[in-house]
C-alpha positions as CSV (number, residue, x, y, z in Angstrom):
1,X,35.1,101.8,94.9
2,X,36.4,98.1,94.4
3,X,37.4,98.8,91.2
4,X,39.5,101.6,91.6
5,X,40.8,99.8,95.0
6,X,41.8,96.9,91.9
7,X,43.2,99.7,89.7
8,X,45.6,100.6,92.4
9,X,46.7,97.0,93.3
10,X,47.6,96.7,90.0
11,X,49.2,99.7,89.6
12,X,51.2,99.3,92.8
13,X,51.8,95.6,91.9
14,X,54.0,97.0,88.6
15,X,55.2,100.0,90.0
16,X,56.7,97.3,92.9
17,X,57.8,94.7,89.8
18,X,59.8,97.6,88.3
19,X,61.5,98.5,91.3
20,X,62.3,94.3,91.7
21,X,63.6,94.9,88.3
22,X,66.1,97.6,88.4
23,X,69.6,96.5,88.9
24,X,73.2,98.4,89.6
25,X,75.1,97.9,87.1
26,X,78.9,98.0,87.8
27,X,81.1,99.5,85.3
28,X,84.3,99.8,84.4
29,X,84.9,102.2,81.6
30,X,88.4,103.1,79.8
31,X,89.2,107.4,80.2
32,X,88.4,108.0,76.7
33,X,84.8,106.6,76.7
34,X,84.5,109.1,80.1
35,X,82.0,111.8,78.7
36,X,80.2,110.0,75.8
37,X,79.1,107.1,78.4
38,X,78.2,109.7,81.2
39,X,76.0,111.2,78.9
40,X,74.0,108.0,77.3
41,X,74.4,106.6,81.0
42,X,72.1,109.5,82.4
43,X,69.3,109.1,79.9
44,X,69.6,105.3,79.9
45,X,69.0,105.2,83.8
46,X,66.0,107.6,83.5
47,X,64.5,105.0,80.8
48,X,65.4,102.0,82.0
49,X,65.2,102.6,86.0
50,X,68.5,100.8,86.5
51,X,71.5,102.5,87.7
52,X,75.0,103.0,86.8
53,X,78.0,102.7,88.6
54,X,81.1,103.3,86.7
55,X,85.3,103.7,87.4
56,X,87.3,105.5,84.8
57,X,90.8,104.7,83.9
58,X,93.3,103.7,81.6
59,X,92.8,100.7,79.5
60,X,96.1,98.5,81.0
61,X,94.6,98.6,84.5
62,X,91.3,97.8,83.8
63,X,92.1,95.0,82.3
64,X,94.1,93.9,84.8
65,X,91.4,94.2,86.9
66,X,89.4,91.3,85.0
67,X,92.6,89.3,84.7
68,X,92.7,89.5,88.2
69,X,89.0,88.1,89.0
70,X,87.4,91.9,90.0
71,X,83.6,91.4,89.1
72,X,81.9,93.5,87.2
73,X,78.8,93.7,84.7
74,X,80.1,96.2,82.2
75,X,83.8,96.7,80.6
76,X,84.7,99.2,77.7
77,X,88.3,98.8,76.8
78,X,90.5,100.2,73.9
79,X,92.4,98.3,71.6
80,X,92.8,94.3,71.7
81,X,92.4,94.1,75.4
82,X,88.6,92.6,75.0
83,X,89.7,89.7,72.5
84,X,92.5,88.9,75.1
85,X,90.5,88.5,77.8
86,X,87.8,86.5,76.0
87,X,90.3,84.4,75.2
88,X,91.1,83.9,78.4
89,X,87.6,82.8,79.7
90,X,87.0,86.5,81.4
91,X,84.7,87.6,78.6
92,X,81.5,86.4,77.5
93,X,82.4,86.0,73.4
94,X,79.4,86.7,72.4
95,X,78.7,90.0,74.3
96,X,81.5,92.0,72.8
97,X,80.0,95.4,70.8
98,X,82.3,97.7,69.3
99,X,80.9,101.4,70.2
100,X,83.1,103.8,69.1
101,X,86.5,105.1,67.3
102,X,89.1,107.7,68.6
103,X,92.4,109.0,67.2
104,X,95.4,110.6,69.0
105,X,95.4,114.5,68.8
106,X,97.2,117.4,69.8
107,X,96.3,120.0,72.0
108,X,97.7,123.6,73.2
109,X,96.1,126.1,75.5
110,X,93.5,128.4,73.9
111,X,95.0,130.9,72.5
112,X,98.2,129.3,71.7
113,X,100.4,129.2,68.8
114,X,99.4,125.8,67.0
115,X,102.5,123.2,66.3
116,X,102.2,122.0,62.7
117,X,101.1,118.6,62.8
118,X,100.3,118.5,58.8
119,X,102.1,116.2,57.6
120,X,104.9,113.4,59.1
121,X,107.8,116.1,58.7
122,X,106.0,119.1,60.0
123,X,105.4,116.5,62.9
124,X,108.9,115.3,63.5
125,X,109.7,118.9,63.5
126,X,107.5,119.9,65.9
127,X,108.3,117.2,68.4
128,X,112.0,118.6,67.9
129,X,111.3,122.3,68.3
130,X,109.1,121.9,71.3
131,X,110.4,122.8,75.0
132,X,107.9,120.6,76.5
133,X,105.8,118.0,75.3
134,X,103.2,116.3,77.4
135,X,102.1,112.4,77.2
136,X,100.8,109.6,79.6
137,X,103.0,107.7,81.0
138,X,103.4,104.3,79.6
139,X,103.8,103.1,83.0
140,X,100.7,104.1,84.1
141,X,99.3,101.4,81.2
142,X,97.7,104.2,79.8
143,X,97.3,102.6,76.2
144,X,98.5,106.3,74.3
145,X,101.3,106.4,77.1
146,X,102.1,102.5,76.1
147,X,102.1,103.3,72.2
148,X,104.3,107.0,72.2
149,X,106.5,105.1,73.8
150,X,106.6,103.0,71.3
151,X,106.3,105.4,68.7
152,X,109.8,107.5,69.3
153,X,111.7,104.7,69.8
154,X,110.5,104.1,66.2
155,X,111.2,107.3,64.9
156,X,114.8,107.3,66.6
157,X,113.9,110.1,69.3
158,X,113.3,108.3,72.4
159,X,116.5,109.8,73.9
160,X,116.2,113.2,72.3
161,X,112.9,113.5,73.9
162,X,113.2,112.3,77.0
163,X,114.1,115.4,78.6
164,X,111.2,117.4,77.5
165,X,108.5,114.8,78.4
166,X,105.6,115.9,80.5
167,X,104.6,112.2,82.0
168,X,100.7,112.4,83.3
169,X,99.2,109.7,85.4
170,X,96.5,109.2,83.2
171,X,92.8,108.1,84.1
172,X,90.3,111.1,84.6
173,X,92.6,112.5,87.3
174,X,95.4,112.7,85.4
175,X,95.0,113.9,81.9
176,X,98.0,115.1,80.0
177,X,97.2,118.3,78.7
178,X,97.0,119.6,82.5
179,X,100.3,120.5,81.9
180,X,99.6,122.7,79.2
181,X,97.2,124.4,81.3
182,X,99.7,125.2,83.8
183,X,102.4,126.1,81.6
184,X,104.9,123.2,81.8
185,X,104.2,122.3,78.2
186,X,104.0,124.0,74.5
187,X,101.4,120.9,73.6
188,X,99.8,117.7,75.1
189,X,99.2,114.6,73.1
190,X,96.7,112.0,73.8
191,X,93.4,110.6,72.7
192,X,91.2,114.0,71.6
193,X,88.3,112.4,73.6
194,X,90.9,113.7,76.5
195,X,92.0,116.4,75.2
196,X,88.5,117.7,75.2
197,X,87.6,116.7,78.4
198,X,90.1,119.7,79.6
199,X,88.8,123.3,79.9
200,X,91.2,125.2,77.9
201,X,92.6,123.1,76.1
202,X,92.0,123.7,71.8
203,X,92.7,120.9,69.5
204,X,95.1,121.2,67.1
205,X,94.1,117.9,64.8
206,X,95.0,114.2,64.6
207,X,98.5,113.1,64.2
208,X,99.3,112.8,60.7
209,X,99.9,109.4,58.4
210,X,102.0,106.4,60.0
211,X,102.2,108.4,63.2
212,X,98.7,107.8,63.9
213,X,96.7,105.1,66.4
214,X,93.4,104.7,65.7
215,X,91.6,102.9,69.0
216,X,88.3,100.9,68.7
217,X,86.3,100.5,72.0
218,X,84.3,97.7,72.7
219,X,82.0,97.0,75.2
220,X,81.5,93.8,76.7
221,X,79.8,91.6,79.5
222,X,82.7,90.0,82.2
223,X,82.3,86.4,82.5
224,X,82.1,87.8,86.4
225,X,78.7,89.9,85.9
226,X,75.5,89.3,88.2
227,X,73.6,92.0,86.2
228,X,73.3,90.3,82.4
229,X,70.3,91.7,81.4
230,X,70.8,95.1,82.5
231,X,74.3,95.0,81.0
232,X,72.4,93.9,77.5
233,X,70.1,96.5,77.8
234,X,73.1,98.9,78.4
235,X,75.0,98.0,75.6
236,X,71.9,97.9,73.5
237,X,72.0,101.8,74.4
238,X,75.5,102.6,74.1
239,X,75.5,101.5,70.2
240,X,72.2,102.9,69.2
241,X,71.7,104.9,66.9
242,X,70.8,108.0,68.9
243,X,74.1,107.5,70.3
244,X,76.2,108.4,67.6
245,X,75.6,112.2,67.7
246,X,76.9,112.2,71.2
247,X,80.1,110.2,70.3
248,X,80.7,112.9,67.5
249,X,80.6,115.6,69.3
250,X,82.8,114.1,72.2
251,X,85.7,113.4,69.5
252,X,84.7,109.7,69.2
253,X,83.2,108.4,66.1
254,X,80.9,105.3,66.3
255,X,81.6,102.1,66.4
């Protein structure tokens, strides 16, 4: 009987260490990375016991955020935006893990005759031909908003297409290719990651040649974080390799 009375101190004496253990581990997660990390997120927080609290939204106001002194224990951003802000002190350097890769596509109700995106012409043409075209809005800080804009003033059609641009919010709540879905656009272009994410929505392909952006993610610890081990342990998960099937198949490739 005092054996088994030991057996069950010790097992309650773990069980009780475990729970000390688990943390919450604050987030903040740029809209691409959206279904990929909610995925690895729920079988991480089965293993590991800790749990997951994450924002979605575009890349420029996330960063922001950090610049601003929001803490948090977790950050994926696109692009540059992690270098920047370990250079400014709001990044541990050392903690920075690229996770994945994701190109800008096109998208067009199910259904739908397809624009031909082949090649740079086929492209330009396509843009030109369109009624309505639908993008994030740069303003937004959206980072595919932030570099079409870019992008037609380059190609010498920022004017031209002005008047058929569809300008989404951007974040999870405000994905572009909603307004294909309703009708107020013959395509939607945006990271495919997002163009997925919308129920009805078919991809058409990447953007062709010089008219491409190809975005790196990289996840990283804030200078701000209470939770560092749990934020390792997170990242650990987020670039195994178990983690690169579920990348794939969310129009990611890994890191």
């Amino acid at each position: 009987m005092r054996r088994l009375a030991i057996v069950i101190a010790v097992a309650f004496g773990l069980f009780a260490a475990n729970q000390v253990e688990a943390a919450e581990i604050k987030a903040l997660i740029s809209t691409a990375m959206k279904a990929p990390f909610e995925q690895i997120v729920a079988q991480f927080e089965k293993t590991s016991g800790h749990k997951v609290i994450a924002t979605f939204g575009p890349t420029g106001p996330l960063t922001k955020r950090i610049v601003d002194g929001e803490a948090a224990d977790v950050v994926i951003l696109g692009g540059e935006n992690t270098s920047a802000l370990i250079g400014q002190g709001k990044i541990a350097a050392d903690s920075k893990a690229d996770v994945a890769r994701g190109m800008i596509g096109a998208g067009v109700a199910k259904g739908a005759p397809k624009p031909d995106i082949s090649s740079e012409a086929t492209f330009k043409a396509a843009l030109l031909s369109a009624k309505a075209i639908a993008v994030t809005d740069p303003a937004g800080g959206g980072s595919s908003g932030v570099f079409f804009g870019k992008l037609f003033e380059k190609m010498g059609l920022a004017e031209t297409l002005k008047p058929k641009l569809k300008l989404a919010a951007g974040g999870p709540n405000g994905y572009a290719a909603t307004f294909v879905i309703m009708g107020e656009a013959d395509f939607a272009m945006q990271p495919i990651p997002e163009l997925m994410a919308v129920p009805g929505i078919e991809i058409v392909g990447p953007l062709p040649g010089a008219f491409q952006n190809v975005t790196t993610y990289s996840a990283s610890i804030p200078t701000s974080a209470k939770e560092i081990d749990a934020a390792k342990a997170l990242i650990k998960a987020l670039t195994a390799p178990s983690a690169a099937g579920i990348y794939k198949a969310k129009g990611l490739e890994p890191g």
